[in-house]
C-alpha positions in Angstrom: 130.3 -107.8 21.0 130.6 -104.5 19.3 132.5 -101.3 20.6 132.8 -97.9 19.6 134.6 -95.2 21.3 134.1 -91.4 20.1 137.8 -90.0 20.6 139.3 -86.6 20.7 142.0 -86.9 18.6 144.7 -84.0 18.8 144.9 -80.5 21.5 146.8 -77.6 19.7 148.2 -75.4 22.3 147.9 -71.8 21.0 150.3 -69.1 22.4 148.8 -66.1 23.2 150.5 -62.2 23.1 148.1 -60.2 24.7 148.8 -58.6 28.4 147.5 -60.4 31.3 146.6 -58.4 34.8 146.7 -61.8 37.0 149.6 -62.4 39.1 148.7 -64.5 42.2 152.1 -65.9 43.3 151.0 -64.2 46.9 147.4 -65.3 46.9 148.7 -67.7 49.5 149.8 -66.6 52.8 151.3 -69.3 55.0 152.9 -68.1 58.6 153.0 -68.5 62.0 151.3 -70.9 64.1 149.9 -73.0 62.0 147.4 -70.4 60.3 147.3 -69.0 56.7 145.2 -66.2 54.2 143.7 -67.4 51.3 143.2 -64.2 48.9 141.5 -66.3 46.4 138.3 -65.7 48.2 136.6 -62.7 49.2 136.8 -61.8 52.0 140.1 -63.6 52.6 139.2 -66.8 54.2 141.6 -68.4 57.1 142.8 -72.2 56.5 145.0 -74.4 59.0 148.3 -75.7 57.2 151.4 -77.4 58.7 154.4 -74.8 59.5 155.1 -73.6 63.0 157.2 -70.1 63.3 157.3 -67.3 65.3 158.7 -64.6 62.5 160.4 -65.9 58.9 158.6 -67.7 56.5 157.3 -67.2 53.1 154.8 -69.0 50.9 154.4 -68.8 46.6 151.4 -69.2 44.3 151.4 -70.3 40.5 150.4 -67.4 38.5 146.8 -68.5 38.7 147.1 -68.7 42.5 147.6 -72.3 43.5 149.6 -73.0 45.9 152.9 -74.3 45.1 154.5 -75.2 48.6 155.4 -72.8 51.9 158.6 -72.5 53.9 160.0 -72.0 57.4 163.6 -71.7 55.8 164.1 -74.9 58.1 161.6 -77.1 56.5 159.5 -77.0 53.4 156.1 -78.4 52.8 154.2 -78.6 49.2 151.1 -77.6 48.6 149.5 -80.5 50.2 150.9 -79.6 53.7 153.7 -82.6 53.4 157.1 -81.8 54.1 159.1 -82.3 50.8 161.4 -85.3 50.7 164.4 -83.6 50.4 162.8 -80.6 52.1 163.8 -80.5 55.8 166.9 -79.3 58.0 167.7 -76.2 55.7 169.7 -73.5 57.3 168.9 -70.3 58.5 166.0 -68.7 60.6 167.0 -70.4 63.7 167.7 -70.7 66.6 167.1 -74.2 67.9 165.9 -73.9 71.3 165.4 -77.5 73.4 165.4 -79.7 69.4 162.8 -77.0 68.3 163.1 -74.7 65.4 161.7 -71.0 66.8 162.1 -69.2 63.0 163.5 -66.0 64.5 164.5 -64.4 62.1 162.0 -61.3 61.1 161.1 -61.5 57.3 164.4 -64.1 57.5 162.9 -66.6 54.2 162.2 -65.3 50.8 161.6 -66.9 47.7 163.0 -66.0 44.4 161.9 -67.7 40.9 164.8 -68.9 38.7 165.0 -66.6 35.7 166.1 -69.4 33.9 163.5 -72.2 34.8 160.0 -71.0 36.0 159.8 -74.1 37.7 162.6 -73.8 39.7 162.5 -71.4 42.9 165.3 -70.3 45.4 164.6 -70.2 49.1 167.0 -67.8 50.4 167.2 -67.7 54.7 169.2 -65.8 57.0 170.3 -66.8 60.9 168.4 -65.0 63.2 170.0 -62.6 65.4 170.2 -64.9 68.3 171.8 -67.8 66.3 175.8 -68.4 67.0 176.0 -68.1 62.8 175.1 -65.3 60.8 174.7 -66.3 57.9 173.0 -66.5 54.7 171.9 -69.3 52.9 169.9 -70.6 49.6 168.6 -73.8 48.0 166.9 -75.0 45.3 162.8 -76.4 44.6 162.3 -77.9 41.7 158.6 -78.5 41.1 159.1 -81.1 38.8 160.3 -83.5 41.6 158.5 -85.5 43.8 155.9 -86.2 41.6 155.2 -82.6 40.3 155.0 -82.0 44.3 158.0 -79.9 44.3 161.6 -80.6 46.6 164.9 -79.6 47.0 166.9 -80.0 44.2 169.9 -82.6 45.8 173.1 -80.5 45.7 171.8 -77.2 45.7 171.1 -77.8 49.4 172.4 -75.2 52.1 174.5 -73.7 50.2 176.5 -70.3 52.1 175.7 -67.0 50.4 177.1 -64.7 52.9 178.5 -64.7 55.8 178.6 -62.5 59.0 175.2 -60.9 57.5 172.3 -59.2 59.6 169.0 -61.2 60.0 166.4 -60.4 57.2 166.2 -60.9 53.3 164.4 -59.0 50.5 163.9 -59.9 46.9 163.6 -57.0 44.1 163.1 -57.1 40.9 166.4 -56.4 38.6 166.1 -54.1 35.3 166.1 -56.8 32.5 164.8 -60.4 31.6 163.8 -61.7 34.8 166.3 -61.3 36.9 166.2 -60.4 40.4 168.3 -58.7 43.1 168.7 -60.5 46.6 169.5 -58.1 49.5 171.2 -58.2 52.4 172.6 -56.1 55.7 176.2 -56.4 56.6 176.6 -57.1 59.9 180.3 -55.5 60.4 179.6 -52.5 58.4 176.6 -50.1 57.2 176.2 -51.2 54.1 173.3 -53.1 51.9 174.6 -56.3 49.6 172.6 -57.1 46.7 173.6 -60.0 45.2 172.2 -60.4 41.7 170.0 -63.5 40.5 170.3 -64.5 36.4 169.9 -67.3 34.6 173.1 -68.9 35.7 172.5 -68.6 39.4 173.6 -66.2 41.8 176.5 -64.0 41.9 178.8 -64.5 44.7 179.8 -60.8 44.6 177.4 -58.4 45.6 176.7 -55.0 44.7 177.5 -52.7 47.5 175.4 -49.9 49.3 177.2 -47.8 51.7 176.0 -45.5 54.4 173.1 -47.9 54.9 172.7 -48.4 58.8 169.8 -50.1 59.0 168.9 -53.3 58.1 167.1 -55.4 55.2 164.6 -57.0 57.4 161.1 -55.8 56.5 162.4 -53.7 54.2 159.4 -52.8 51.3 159.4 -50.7 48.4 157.1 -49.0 46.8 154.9 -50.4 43.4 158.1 -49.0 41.1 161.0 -50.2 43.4 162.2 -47.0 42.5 161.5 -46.3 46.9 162.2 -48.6 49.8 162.3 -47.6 53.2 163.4 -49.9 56.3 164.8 -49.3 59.9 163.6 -49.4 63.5 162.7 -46.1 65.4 164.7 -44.1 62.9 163.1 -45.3 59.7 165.4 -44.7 56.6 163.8 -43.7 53.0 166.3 -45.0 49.9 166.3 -44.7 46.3 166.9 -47.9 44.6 167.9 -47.8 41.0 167.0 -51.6 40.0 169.4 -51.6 37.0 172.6 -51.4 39.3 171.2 -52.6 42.6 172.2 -49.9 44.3 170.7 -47.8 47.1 171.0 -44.2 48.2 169.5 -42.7 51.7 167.4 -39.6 50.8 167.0 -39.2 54.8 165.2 -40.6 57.8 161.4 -40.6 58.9 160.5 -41.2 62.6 158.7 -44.2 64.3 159.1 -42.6 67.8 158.7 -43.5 70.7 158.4 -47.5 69.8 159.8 -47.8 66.3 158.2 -49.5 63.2 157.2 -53.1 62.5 157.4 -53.1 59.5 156.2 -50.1 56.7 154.1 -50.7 53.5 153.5 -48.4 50.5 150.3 -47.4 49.4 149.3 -49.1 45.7 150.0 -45.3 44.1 153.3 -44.5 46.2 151.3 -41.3 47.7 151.0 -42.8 51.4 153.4 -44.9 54.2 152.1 -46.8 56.5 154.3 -47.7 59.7 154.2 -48.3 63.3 154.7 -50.5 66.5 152.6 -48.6 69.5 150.4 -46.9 66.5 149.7 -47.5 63.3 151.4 -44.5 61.4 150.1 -42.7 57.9 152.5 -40.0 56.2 151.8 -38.0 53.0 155.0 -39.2 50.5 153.4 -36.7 48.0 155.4 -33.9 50.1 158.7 -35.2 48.6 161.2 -34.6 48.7 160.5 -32.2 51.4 161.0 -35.0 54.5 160.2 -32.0 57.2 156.8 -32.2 55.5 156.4 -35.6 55.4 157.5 -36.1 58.9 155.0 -33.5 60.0 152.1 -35.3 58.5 152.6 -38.4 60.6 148.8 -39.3 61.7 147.6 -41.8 64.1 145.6 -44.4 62.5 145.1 -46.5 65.0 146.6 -47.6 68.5 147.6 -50.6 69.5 150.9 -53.1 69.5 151.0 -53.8 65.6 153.4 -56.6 64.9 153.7 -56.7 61.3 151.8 -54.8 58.1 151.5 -56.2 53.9 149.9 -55.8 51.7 147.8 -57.6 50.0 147.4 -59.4 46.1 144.1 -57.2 46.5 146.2 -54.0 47.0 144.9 -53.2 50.7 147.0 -53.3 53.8 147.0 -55.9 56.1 148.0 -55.5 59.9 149.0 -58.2 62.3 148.3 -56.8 66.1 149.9 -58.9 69.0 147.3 -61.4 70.8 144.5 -59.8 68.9 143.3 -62.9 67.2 142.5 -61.2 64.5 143.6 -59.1 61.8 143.0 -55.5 60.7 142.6 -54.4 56.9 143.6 -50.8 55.1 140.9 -51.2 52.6 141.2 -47.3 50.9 145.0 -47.3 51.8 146.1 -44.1 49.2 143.7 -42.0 50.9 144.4 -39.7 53.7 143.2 -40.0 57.2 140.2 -41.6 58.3 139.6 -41.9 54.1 141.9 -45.1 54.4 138.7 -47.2 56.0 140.7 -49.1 58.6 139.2 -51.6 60.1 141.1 -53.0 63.3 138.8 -56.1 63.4 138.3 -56.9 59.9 139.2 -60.7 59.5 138.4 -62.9 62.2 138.7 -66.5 63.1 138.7 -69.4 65.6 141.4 -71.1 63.8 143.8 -67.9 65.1 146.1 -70.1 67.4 147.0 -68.9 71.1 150.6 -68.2 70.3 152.1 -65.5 69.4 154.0 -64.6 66.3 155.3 -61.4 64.4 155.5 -62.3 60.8 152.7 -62.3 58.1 155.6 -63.7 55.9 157.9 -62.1 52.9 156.6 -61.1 49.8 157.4 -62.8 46.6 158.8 -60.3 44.1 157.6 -61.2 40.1 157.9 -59.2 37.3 155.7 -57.5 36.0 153.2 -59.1 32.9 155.0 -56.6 30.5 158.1 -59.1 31.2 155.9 -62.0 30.3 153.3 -62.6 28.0 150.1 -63.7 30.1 148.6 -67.1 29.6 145.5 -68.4 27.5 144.1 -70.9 29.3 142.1 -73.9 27.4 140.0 -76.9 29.2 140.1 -79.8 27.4 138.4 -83.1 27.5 139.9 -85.8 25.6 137.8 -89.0 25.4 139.1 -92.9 25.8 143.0 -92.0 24.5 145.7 -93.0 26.5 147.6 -90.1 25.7 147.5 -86.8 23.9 150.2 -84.2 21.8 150.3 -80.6 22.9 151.9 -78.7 20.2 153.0 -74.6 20.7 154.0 -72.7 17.0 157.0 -73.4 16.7 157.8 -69.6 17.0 160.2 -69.9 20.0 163.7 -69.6 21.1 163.5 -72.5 23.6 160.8 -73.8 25.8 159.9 -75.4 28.6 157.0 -77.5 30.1 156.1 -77.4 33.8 156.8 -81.5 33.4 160.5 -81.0 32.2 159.9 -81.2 28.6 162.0 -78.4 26.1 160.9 -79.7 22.5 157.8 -77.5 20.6 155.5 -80.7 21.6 154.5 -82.8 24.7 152.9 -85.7 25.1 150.9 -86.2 28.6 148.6 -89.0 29.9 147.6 -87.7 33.0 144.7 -84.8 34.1 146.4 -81.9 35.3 147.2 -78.4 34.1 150.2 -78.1 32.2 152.3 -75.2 31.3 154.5 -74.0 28.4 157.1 -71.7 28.5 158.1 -70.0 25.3 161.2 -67.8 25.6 162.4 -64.7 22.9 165.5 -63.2 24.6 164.1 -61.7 27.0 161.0 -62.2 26.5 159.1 -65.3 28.1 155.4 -66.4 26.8 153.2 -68.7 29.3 149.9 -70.5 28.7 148.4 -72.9 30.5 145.8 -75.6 30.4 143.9 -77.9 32.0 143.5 -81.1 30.6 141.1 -84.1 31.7 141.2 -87.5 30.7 137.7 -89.4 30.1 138.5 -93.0 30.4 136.2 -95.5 31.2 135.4 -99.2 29.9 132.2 -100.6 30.4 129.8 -102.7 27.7 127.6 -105.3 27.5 129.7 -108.2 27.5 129.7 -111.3 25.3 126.8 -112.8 23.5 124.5 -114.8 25.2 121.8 -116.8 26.3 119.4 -115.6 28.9 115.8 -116.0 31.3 113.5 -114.6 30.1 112.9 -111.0 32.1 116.6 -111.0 32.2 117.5 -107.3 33.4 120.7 -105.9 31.1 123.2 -103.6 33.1 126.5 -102.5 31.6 129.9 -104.0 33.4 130.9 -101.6 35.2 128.1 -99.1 35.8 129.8 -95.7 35.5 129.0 -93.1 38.4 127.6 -89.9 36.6 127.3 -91.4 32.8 123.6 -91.4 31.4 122.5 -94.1 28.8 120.7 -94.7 25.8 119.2 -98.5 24.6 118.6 -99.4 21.1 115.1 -98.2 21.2 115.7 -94.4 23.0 115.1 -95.7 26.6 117.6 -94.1 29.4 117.3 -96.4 31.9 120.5 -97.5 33.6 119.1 -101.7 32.7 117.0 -102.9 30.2 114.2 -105.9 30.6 115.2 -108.7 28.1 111.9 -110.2 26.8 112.7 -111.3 23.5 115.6 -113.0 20.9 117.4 -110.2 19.4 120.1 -107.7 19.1 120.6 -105.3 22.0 122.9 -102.3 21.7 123.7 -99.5 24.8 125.8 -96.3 24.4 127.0 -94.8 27.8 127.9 -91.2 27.5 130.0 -89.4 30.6 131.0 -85.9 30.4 130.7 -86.3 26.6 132.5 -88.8 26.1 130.4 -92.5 24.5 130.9 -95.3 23.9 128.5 -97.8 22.1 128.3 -101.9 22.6 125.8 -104.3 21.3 124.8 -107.8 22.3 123.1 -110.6 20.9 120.8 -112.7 23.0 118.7 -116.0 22.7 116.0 -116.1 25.5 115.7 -119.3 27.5 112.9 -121.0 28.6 113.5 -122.5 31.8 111.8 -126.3 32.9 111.4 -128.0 36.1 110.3 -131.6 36.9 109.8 -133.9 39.5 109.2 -137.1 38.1 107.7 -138.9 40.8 103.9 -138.3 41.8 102.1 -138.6 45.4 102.1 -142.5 45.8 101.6 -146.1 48.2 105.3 -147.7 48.7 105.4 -151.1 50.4 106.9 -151.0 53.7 110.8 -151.5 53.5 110.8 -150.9 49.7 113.2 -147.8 49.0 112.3 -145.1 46.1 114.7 -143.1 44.0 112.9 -139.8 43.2 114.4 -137.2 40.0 114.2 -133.7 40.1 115.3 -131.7 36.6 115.7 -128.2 36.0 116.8 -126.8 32.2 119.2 -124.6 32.3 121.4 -126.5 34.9 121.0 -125.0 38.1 121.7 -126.2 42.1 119.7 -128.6 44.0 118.3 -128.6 47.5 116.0 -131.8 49.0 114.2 -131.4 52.0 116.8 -134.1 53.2 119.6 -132.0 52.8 120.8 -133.9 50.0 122.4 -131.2 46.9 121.9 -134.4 44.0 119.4 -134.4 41.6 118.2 -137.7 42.8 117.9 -139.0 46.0 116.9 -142.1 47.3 113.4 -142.1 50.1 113.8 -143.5 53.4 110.3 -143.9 54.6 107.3 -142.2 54.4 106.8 -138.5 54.0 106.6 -135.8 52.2 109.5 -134.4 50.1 110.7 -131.3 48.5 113.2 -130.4 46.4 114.1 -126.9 45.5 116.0 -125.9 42.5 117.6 -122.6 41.3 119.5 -121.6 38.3 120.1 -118.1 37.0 116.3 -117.6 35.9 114.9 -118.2 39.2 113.8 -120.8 42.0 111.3 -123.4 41.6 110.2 -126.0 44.1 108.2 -129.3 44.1 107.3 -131.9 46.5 106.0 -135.2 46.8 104.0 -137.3 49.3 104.7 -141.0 50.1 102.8 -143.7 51.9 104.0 -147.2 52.9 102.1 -150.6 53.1 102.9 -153.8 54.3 103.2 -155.8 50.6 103.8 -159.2 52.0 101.1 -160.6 54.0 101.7 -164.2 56.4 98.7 -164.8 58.0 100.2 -166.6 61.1 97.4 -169.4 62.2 98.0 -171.7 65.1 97.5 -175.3 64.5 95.8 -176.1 68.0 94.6 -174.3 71.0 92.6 -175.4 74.4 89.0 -173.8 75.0 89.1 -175.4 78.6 88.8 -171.4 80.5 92.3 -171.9 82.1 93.6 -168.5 81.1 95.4 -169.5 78.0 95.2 -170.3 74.3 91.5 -170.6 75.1 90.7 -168.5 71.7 91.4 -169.5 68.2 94.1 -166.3 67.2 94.3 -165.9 63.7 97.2 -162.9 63.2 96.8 -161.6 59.8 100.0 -159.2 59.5 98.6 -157.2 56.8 97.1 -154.2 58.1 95.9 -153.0 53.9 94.2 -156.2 53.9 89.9 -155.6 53.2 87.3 -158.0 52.8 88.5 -160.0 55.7 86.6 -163.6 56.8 87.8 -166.8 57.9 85.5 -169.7 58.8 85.5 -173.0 61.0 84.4 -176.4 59.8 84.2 -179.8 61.6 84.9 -182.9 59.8 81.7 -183.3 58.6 82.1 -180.1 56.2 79.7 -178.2 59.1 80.6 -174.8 59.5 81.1 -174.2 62.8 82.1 -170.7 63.1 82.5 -167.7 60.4 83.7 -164.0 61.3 84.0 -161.2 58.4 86.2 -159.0 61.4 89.3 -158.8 62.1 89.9 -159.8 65.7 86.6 -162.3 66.0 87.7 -165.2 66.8 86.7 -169.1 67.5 86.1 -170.0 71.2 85.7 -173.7 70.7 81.6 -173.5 70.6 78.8 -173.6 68.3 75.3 -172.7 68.9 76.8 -171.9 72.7 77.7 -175.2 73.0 81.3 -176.3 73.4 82.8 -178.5 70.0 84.5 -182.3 71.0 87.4 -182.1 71.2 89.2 -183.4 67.5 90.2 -182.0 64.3 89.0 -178.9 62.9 89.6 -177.1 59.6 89.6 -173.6 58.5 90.0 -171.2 55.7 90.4 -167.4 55.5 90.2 -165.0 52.5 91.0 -161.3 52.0 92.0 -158.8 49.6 94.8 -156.1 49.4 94.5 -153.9 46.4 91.7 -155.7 45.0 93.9 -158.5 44.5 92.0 -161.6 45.9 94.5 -164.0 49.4 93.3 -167.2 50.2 94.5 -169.8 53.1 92.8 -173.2 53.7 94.5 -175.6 56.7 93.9 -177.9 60.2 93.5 -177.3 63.8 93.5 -179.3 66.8 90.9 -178.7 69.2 91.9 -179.8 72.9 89.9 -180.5 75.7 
């Protein structure tokens, strides 16, 4: 057997430095009662996942979209709706009511990716307002664990940030290579914390905001994060210089009468969109002029809105209480009516019967100018166990989404893979998909076969296509002939070529015996033969080759070897072999009743040309029958014989073989 695999032999991985517009680490939305947005379809289409909460929770994408793994800030679950090994009782959006976890703390989970490892990703969780604790709290994912699954990292569990700390946590970007600010509310004081996320971790000491009464839950800012605004009722608009962390209050904007769930930005900055009872619109373009701004407060809509974000797509999403459904600001930097709301725009039967406030936190990433966007290749690499990824060695450092930091990786697995390429602050990411093409299958060993033998390849691959030796694409081949036989099976272009050579049998079959005449009593021993060697099945049960005959019949034998089933019978008739004529040596014609005949009992039932005679002893024939059965009465000519010696002879033939007997009888009167 001959084998030839065609191989790809080495992947280069090629860094690119162009700009790339696709972020989708929110593509995802996972929240509430079991129900989540996917943004990578259009319209945004509703799936089911595992998490149950009534307010906190947040959810991240790869850049491309994927999703990575979702979190209640109690439990975690990756991206296959499993809760990570490592992954439950966190800390934070409580309480525990009756051994369940109600996640009660509005916009109380946020995720923040490690400037120093993009596969690493802080979960940061606040108590809720109605926990005995209030506290903050972070821990670690690395997506490297559990199988490239994602969990916590052990030790970087639970861990206290803050204590005595109002419920609610936002992520913002920081000024310079990666980092990111996490923000806070005191809880004894007016003031905003923002603690500041590098590549060693986070600080312990925050930056602090004074004069800031309102809290960090919901709190948005606008695309720049140059703008935030957050508060109840009184809604408070604050600068935010992301170099320093710091905010300042540039005054107060009213929700009345019920207050605001929540406001969003418009894409440009030009709109704000808030509201509880309605759903609010003011004109930010009247900065810094609040009066303005306040006075251009429209209605957009009525109704009890719950929650409002915006979307990857760069519309506005709102979340109305029991509505089952969910409303969409699809023109949202126009004014008025121009916005195209649509109260009933995404609708499901998955939408559970409980009610929840939360469409989850955002997750803040910076912008493609901090990164360099990713080239994406598919590759195919055919019947190697492994292949080298290579990057130009061009880097600082780098790192590969499966833990690797050297300029090449080996892998030996389909997946997508990662680089990470960093210059100060500057990080480069491609990505790839790579798939395996491994199969074995051939013809097998040289052979003998039947003739009409049908070739197959071991295993047949699902999906492959094939090509014989003479340009057939059959999946088998009809073997008629001696020769060489050669098949190359090609799957997803990937071949590989095997030949064969074959000797055709002929295949005989005998039964020795024919149809024949057996004495009675006399036992046969027929033979059955089949070339090749096969199995054996007699009529009589018997599996042997040979059997021995117990009487007459017909029998058949059947045998089967790997060119097919043949059968043969045979027919045989007894005969009695051994004839005794049994002749009496006197009898009494007297018409008593008994022995008044002359019996002769031949025993020999093949016997022909049958007669027996009578003679006196004068040599006078007295009586002669040519029929079986016939026989003397003790008369001749009607008149009945003296009584005296007698003698007779009988004659017969059995197989034209020629029987005499010659001998006396008494005749008794």
């Amino acid at each position: 057997m001959k084998r030839l695999f065609t191989s790809g032999i080495i992947l280069i991985l090629i860094l690119f430095a162009r700009l790339s517009q696709a972020q989708g680490e929110n593509n995802i939305w996972c929240f509430g009662d079991s129900l989540g947005l996917n943004f990578n379809t259009t319209p945004p289409s509703f799936f089911r996942h595992s998490m149950v909460t009534t307010e906190g929770c947040a959810s991240v994408c790869d850049p491309a979209g994927n999703l990575l793994f979702y979190s209640s800030g109690f439990n975690n679950w990756d991206r296959n709706n499993n809760l990570m090994p490592n992954g439950t009782g966190m800390l934070g959006n409580g309480p525990i009511w009756g051994g369940i976890h109600m996640g009660s703390s509005a916009t109380g989970v946020a995720i923040a990716r490690s400037p120093a490892n993009p596969q690493q990703y802080y979960v940061i969780t606040t108590d809720a307002y109605e926990d005995s604790t209030h506290n903050a709290y972070y821990s670690v994912i690395d997506m490297t664990l559990n199988g490239g699954l994602g969990d916590v990292v052990p030790g970087q569990k639970n861990i206290v940030l803050a204590t005595n700390v109002s419920e609610g946590v936002v992520v913002q970007k920081a000024g310079e290579c990666g980092n990111y600010w996490i923000i806070l509310h005191d809880g004894n004081s007016p003031q905003h914390l923002s603690f500041k996320l590098t590549a060693p971790g986070i600080s312990t000491t925050p930056v602090t905001s004074n004069a800031i009464p309102v809290p960090a839950s919901r709190m948005t800012f606008n695309k720049e994060a140059t703008l935030a605004v957050s508060g109840g009722t009184a809604m408070h608009l604050l600068s935010f210089d992301k170099t320093t962390g710091l905010f300042a209050s540039l005054g107060q904007l009213s929700a009345a009468p019920m207050g605001s769930a929540g406001a969003v930005f418009s894409p440009d900055g030009s709109k704000l969109y808030a509201g509880i009872n309605n759903l609010l619109q003011y004109d930010l373009s009247l900065l810094p002029n609040l009066t303005a701004v306040q006075s251009s407060r429209i209605v957009i809509d009525t109704g009890m809105f719950m929650h409002l974000r915006k979307g990857p797509d760069d519309k506005i999403y709102t979340l109305r209480i029991w509505a089952k459904r969910v409303g969409c600001i699809s023109n949202p930097d126009a004014a008025g009516s121009a916005c195209l709301y649509n109260r009933d725009a995404l609708t499901s039967a998955l939408f559970p019967s409980a009610t929840f406030s939360d469409f989850g936190n955002i997750v803040v990433v910076h912008e493609p100018r901090d990164t360099i966007a990713t080239a994406i290749i598919d590759t195919t690499i055919c019947q190697l166990p492994q292949v080298t990824l290579n990057a130009p060695a061009v880097h600082e450092s780098y790192l590969w989404n499966t833990g690797g930091t050297g300029v090449q990786h080996t892998v030996n697995n389909d997946g997508i893979y990662w680089v990470y390429g960093r210059d100060g602050c500057r990080l480069s990411i491609d990505s790839f998909r790579v798939r395996f093409i491994r199969f074995n299958t051939g013809l097998g060993n040289d052979t003998a076969v039947c003739k009409g033998y049908q070739l197959v390849p071991s295993p047949v691959v699902a999906g492959a296509t094939y090509r014989w030796q003479d340009g057939s694409t059959a999946s088998a081949f009809n073997v008629s002939q001696k020769g060489s036989y050669s098949l190359t099976t090609t799957l997803e272009g990937c071949s590989v070529t095997d030949s064969i050579a074959i000797d055709v049998i002929i295949p005989t079959f005998h039964l020795y015996e024919n149809d024949t005449l057996v004495c009675a009593g006399t036992t046969l021993q027929l033979h059955a033969e089949i070339v090749p060697e096969g199995n054996y099945l007699w009529s009589n049960g018997s599996t042997e080759a040979t059997i021995f005959t117990d009487g007459p019949g017909t029998y058949t034998v059947t045998a089967a070897n790997a060119c097919g089933a043949f059968s043969d019978s045979v027919h045989l008739a007894t005969m009695y072999c051994n004839c005794r004529p049994f002749v009496p040596n006197a009898f009494s014609p007297n018409g008593d009743g008994h022995n008044d005949v002359f019996i002769i009992e031949l025993h020999c039932p093949a016997a022909k040309a049958y007669s027996h005679a009578i003679y006196n002893r004068y040599g006078q024939k007295v009586f002669e029958s040519k029929t079986p059965g016939i026989f003397w009465d003790g008369a001749f000519n009607g008149v009945a014989c003296d009584a005296g010696t007698y003698f007779y002879t009988i004659e017969y033939k059995i197989n034209e073989e020629k029987f005499s007997k010659k001998g006396d009888l008494v005749l008794i009167r």
